[in-house]
Legacy VTK file of the C-alpha trace (Angstrom):
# vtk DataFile Version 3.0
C-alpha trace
ASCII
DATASET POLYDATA
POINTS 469 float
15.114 -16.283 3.993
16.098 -16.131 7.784
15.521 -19.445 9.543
14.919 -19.389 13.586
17.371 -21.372 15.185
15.558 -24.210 16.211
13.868 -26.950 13.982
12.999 -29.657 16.379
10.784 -28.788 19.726
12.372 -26.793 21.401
13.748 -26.890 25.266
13.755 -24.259 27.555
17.433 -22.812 26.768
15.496 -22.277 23.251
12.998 -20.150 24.241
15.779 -17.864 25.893
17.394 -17.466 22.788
14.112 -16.841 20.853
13.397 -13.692 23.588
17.206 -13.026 23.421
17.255 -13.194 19.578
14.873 -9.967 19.163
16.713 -7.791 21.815
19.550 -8.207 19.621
17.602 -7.056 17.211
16.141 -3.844 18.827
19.770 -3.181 20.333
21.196 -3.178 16.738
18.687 -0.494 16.001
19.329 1.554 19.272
22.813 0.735 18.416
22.096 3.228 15.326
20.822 5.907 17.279
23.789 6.154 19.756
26.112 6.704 16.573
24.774 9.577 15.498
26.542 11.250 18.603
29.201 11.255 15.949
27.902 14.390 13.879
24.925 16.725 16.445
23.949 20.146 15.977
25.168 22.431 19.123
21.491 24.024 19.068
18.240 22.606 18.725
16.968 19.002 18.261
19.639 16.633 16.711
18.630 14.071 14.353
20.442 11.580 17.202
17.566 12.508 20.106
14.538 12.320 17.121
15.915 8.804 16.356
15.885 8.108 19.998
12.319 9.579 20.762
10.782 8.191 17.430
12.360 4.619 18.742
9.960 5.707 21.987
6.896 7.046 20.550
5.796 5.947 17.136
3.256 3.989 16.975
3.520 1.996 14.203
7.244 0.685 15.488
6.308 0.430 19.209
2.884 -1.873 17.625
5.604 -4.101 15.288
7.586 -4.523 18.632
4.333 -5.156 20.858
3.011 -7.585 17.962
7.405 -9.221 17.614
6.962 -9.971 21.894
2.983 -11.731 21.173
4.690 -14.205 18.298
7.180 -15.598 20.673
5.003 -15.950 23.315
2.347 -18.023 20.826
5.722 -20.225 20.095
5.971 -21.428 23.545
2.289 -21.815 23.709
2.372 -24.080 20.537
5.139 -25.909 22.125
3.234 -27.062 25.127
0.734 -28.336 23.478
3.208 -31.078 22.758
4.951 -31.462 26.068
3.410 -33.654 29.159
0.503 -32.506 30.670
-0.473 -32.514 34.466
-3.371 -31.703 36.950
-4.426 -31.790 40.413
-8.233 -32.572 41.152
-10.002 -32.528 45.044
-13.428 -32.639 45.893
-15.819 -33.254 49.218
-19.391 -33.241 49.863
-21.600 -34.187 52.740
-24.581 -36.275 51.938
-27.652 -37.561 53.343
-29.180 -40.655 52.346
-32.529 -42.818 53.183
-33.063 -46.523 52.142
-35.779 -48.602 53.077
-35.468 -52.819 52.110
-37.982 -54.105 50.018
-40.053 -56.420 52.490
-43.164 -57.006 52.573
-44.813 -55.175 55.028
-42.065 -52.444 54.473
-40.966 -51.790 57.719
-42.196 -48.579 60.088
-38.982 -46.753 60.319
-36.857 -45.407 57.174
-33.002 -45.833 58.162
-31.338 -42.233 57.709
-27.702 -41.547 57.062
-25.436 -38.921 56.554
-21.730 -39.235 55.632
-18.843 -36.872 53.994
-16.956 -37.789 50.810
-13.821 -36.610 49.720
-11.468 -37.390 46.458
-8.377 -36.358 45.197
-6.929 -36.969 41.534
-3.317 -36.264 40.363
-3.621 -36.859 36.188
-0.366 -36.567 33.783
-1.170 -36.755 30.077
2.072 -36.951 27.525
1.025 -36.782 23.896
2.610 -39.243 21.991
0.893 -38.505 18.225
-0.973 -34.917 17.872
-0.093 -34.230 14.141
-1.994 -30.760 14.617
-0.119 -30.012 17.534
2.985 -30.815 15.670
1.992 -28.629 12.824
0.881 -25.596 14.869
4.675 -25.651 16.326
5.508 -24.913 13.248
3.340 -22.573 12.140
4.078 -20.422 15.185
7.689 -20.119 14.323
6.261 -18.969 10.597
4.548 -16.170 12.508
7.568 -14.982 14.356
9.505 -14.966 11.442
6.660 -12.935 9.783
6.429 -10.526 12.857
10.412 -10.422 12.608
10.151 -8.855 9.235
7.556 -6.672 10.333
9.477 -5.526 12.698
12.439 -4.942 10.316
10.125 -3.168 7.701
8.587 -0.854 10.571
12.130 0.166 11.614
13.212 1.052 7.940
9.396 3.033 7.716
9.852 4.820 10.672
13.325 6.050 10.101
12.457 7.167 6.295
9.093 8.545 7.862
11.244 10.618 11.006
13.683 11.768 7.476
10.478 13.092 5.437
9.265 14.651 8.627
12.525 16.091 9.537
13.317 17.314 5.488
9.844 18.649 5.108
10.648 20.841 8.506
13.562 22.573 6.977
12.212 23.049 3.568
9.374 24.931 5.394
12.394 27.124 7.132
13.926 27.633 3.664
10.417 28.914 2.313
9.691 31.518 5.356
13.606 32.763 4.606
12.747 32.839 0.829
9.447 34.675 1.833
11.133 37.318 4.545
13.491 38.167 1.810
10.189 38.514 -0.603
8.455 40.582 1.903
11.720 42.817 2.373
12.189 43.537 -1.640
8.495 44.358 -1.875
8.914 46.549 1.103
11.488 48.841 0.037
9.859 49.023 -3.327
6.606 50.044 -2.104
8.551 52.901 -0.262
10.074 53.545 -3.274
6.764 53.890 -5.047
5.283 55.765 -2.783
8.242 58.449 -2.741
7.544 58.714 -6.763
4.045 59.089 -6.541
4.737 62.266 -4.026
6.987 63.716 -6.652
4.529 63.311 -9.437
6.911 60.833 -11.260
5.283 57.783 -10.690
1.560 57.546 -11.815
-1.389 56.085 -9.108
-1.376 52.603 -10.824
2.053 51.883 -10.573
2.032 52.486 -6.779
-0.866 50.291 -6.275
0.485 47.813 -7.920
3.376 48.248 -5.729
1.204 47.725 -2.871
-0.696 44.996 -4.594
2.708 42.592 -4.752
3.612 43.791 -1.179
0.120 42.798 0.411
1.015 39.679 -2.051
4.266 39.030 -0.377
2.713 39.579 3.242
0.405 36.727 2.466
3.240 34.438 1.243
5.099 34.792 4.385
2.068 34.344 6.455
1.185 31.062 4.420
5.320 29.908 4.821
4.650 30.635 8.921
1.841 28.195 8.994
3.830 25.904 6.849
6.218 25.597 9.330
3.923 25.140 11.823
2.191 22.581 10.075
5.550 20.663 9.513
6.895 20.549 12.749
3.464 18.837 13.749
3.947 16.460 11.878
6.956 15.556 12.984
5.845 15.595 16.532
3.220 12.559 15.211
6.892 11.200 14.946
8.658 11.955 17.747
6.221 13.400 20.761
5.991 16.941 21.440
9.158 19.123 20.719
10.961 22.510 20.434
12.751 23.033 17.201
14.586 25.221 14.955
15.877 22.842 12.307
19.081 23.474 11.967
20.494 24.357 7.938
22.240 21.692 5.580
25.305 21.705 5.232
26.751 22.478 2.008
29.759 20.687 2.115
27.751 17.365 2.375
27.567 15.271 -0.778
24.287 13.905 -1.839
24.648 10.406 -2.223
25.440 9.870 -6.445
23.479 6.895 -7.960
26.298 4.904 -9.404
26.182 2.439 -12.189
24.063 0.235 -10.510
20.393 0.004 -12.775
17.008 -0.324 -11.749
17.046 -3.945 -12.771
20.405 -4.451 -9.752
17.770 -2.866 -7.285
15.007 -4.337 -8.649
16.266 -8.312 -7.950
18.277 -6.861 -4.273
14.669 -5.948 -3.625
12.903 -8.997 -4.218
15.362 -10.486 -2.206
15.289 -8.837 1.071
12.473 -6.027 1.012
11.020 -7.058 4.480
7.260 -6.355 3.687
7.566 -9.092 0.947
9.596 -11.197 3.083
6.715 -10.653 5.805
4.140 -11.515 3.262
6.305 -14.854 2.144
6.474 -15.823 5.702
2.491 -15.469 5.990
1.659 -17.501 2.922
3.612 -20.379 4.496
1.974 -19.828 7.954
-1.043 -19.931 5.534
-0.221 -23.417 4.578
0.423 -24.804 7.616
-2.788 -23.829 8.995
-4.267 -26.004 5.910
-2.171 -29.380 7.318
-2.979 -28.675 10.966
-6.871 -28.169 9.943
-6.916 -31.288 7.634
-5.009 -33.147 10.588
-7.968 -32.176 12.815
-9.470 -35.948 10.684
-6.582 -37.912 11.943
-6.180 -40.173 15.204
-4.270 -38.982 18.464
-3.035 -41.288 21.005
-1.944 -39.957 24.286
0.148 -41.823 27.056
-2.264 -41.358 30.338
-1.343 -41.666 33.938
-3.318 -40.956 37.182
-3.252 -41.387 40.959
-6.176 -41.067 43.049
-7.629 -41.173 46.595
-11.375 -41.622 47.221
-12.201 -41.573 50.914
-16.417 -41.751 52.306
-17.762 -42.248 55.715
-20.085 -44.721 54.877
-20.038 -47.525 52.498
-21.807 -48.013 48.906
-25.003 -49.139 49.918
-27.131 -48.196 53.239
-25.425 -50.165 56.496
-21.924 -50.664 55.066
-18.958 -49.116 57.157
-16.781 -46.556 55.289
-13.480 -46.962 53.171
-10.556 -45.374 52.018
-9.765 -46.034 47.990
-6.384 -45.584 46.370
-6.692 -46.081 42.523
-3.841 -45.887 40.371
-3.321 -46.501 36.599
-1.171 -46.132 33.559
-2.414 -45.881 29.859
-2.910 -45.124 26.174
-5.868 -43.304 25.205
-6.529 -43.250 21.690
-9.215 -41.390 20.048
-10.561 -40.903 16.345
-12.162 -37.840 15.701
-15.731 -38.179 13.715
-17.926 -36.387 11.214
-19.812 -33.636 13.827
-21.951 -31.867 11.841
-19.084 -30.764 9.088
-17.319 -28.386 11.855
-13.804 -29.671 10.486
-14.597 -29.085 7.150
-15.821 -25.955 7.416
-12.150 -25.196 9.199
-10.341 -27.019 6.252
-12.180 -24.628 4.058
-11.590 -21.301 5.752
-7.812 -22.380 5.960
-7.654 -22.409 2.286
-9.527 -19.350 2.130
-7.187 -17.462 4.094
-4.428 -19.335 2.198
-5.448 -17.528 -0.937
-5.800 -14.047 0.823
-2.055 -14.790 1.968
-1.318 -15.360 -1.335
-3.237 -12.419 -3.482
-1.300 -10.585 -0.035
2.012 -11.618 -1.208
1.450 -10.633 -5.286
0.826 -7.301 -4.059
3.760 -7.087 -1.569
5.749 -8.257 -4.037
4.073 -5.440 -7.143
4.209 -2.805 -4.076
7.480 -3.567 -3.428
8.776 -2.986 -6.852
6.659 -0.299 -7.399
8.387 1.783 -4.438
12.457 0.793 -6.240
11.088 2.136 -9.419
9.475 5.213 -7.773
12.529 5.864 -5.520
15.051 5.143 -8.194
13.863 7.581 -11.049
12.890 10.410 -8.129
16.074 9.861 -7.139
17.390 10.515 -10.789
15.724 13.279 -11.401
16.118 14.723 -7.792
19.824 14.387 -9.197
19.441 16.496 -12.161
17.744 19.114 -10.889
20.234 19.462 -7.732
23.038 19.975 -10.323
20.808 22.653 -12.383
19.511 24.108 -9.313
23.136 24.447 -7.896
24.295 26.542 -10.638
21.700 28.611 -10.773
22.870 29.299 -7.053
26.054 30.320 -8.052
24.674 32.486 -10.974
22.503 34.306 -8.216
25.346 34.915 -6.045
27.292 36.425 -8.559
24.449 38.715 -9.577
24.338 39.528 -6.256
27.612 40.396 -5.803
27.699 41.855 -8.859
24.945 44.206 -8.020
26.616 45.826 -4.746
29.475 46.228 -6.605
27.452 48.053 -8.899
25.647 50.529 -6.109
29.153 51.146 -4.529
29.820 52.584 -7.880
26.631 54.109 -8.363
25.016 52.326 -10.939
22.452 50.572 -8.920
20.202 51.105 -6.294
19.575 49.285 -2.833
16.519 47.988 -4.248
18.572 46.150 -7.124
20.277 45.028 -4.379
17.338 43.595 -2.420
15.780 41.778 -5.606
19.167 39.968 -6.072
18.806 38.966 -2.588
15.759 37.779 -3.409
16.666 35.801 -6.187
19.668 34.265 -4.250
17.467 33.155 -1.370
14.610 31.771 -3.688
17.874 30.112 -5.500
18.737 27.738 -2.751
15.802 27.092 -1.429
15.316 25.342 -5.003
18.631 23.677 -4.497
17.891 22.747 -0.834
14.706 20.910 -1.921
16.458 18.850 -4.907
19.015 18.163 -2.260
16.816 17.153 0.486
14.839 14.755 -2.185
18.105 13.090 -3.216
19.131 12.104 0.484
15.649 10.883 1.073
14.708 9.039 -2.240
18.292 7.380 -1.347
16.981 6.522 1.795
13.672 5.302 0.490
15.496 2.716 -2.177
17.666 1.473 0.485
14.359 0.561 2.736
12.701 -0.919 -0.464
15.963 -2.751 -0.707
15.947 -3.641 3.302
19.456 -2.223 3.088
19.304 0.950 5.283
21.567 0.058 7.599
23.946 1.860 10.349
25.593 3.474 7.465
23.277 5.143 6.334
22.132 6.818 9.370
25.442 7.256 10.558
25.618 9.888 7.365
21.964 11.168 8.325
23.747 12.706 11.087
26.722 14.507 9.083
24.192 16.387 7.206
23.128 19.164 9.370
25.148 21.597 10.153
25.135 24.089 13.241
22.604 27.224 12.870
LINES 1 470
469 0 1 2 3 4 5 6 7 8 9 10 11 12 13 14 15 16 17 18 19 20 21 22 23 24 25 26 27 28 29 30 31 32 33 34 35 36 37 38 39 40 41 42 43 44 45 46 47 48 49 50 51 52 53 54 55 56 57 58 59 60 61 62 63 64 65 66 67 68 69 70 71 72 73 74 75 76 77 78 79 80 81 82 83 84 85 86 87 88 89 90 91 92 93 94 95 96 97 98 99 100 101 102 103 104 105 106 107 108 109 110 111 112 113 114 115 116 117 118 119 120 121 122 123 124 125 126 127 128 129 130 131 132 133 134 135 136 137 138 139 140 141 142 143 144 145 146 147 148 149 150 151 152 153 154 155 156 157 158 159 160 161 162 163 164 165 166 167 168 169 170 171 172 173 174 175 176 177 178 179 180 181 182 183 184 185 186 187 188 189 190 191 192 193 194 195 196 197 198 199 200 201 202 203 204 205 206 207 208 209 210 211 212 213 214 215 216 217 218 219 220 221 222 223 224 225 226 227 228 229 230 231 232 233 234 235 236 237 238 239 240 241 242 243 244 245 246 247 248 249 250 251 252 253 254 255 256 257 258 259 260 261 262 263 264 265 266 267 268 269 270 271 272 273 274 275 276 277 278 279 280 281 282 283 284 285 286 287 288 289 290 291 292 293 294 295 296 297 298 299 300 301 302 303 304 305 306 307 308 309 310 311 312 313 314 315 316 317 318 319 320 321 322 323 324 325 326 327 328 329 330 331 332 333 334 335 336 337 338 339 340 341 342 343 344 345 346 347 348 349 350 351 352 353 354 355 356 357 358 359 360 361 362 363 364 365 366 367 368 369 370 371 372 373 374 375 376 377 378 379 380 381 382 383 384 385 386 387 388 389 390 391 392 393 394 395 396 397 398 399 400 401 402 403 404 405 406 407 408 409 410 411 412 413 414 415 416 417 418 419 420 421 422 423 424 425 426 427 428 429 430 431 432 433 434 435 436 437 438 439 440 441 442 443 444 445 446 447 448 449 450 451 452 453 454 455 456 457 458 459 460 461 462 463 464 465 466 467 468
């Protein structure tokens, strides 16, 4: 696990290099986005610039940031608690006051007097044994490691998220081309039809079931429009509002190949370094820690005290003195025991380990969730793998049978509409293989992020696999 740099309190160069250590950290990942200049499409939105406005505009990341900048704040908070102390106090007043001496017969007239008072207090305080104080240091540099991770994990979700959203977008191009191409064959066959019916060789049926499968097709493409609609909103949840034609994959790109490494290898690389179980880890320890600092809410604290003061009043302590000036100072150690006040400590003692079993029942599921998305990403992945090599070769059987079949009507043995349908069947062809290409990139992606292993590399190769419309 990643330890902060600091392990004793820390002095003000430290907190620099807290605030300093998580710009490195968002530069590294902005670092990412500026090397996808390598590889962008000439039209449209590249994958670089929806990097770059997702790094701008999701939520989720921006909130992991926002919540990354609030832990190292609460570190420096902790840390005063343990540093010295000081204050400035003033006051005045004007008073009136009557006195009469007790004598017997009291006398006639009631002396009257009215005076101003004014104070001032300068108080230093330097803690010398505040075990919660101590502890709560601590625990606040748990919580920025936590909010570290989080950080981390919301990077890796956001980037597999922007991948889905972006993958999903062209898949919904590939099914409006599959569709058009539909629509077209159904067209020309409905002409067709309708030609035969007029010369009595085709019977009524047949033609509307010609028409039938065209008013079919027609609602296909119409459903593939709003597909694509519907995708590139959500990628705009993503990124913010946008303009885009995705641009094609490239078929020359290799889908990453799995390897010899088994799901046991990811498996333990997970455990190691997936950052939502690192997050939870670092939460169950914060968990702890609030446990000691509660329970040392029944311990002693001794404080070194020192104070200056001025006390100045126009008239003196009892009626018919003259006024005086006061300077008071004093150096000390204050010591105080805290005592049973109606069980409020105990009732914090027991919430702490409360929340320290939440942090823990937390953690067990990080860690099955964790696990749970290797397995699911590795045999995806697997299978996304097998069906891109089946799906590729039926690609290349369709665009032989297409070929084949123009070769044919040149001769005169087929029609245009033979044609068409091959078309057809070439277009619905790689779609297929698009989609079990898309899924192997992205279930790649996804066990690298279960992994916390998607690194620059990896989106570094994001960026070679579009190609130019």
């Amino acid at each position: 696990m990643r330890q902060p740099p600091w392990h004793m309190l820390p002095q003000f160069d430290r907190q620099e290099n807290v605030r300093l250590n998580g710009l490195r950290k968002l530069q590294r990942f902005a670092f990412l986005c500026a090397t996808l200049l390598l590889a962008t499409p000439a039209s449209g939105l590249s994958f670089k610039e929806a990097v770059a406005r997702a790094l701008s505009n999701d939520p989720a990341f921006l909130a992991a940031q926002a919540n990354l900048s609030a832990s190292r704040e609460r570190i420096t908070q902790a840390a005063a608690d343990n540093f010295i102390q000081g204050s400035i106090s003033a006051s005045t007043s004007n008073n009136r006051r009557e006195y009469t001496t007790r004598t017997s017969p009291p006398p006639a007239n009631v002396p009257l007097e009215a005076y101003n008072m004014s104070s001032a207090q300068l108080s230093f305080t330097q803690p010398l044994w505040r075990h919660s104080s101590m502890i709560a240091f601590s625990q606040s540099k748990l919580g920025w490691q936590q909010a570290d991770h989080q950080l981390h994990a919301a990077g890796q979700d956001m980037l597999v998220r922007l991948t889905q959203a972006w993958f999903d977008s062209m898949q919904a191009c590939d099914n409006v081309q599959a569709a058009d191409a539909q629509v077209q064959t159904a067209q020309q066959q409905l002409e067709l039809s309708q030609r035969a019916n007029a010369k009595g060789i085709l019977s009524r049926t047949e033609l509307e079931d010609a028409r039938a499968r065209h008013e079919q097709a027609l609602a296909e493409q119409a459903m593939a429009q709003s597909e694509l609609e519907i995708k590139l909103g959500a990628l705009e949840q993503i990124i913010g509002p946008l303009e885009l034609s995705p641009p094609k994959l490239s078929d020359d790109y290799p889908s990453p190949q799995m390897g010899a490494d088994t799901l046991e290898h990811w498996l333990a690389i997970a455990e190691e370094n997936n950052p939502a179980l690192l997050a939870a880890q670092s939460g169950l320890d914060a968990a702890n820690e609030e446990v000691r600092k509660q329970q040392a809410g029944y311990e002693p604290t001794l404080d070194l005290v020192a104070s200056y003061g001025k006390t100045s009043q126009a008239a003196g302590i009892t009626g018919g003195q003259a006024g005086f000036d006061s300077y008071v100072g004093s150096v000390g150690l204050q010591f105080n025991m805290p005592l049973s006040v109606g069980g409020g400590q105990s009732a914090k003692v027991r919430e702490a380990l409360a929340l320290k079993d939440k942090a823990m029942q937390e953690l067990i599921a990080a860690r099955r969730q964790a696990r749970m998305s290797v397995k699911e990403a590795w045999y995806t992945w697997r299978a996304s793998a097998v069906r891109e090599t089946s799906s590729h070769q039926a690609v290349i059987s369709a665009e032989l049978n297409r070929k084949g079949a123009e070769s044919a009507r040149e001769r005169g043995i087929k029609s245009d509409i033979d044609v068409l349908q091959a078309a057809q069947q070439l277009s619905i062809a790689q779609r297929d293989w698009h989609k079990a290409r898309y899924d192997s990139i992205l279930n790649n992606l996804k066990l690298q992020a279960a992994c916390g292993q998607l690194d620059a590399e990896s989106v570094i190769a994001l960026g070679r696999v579009f190609a130019d419309n």
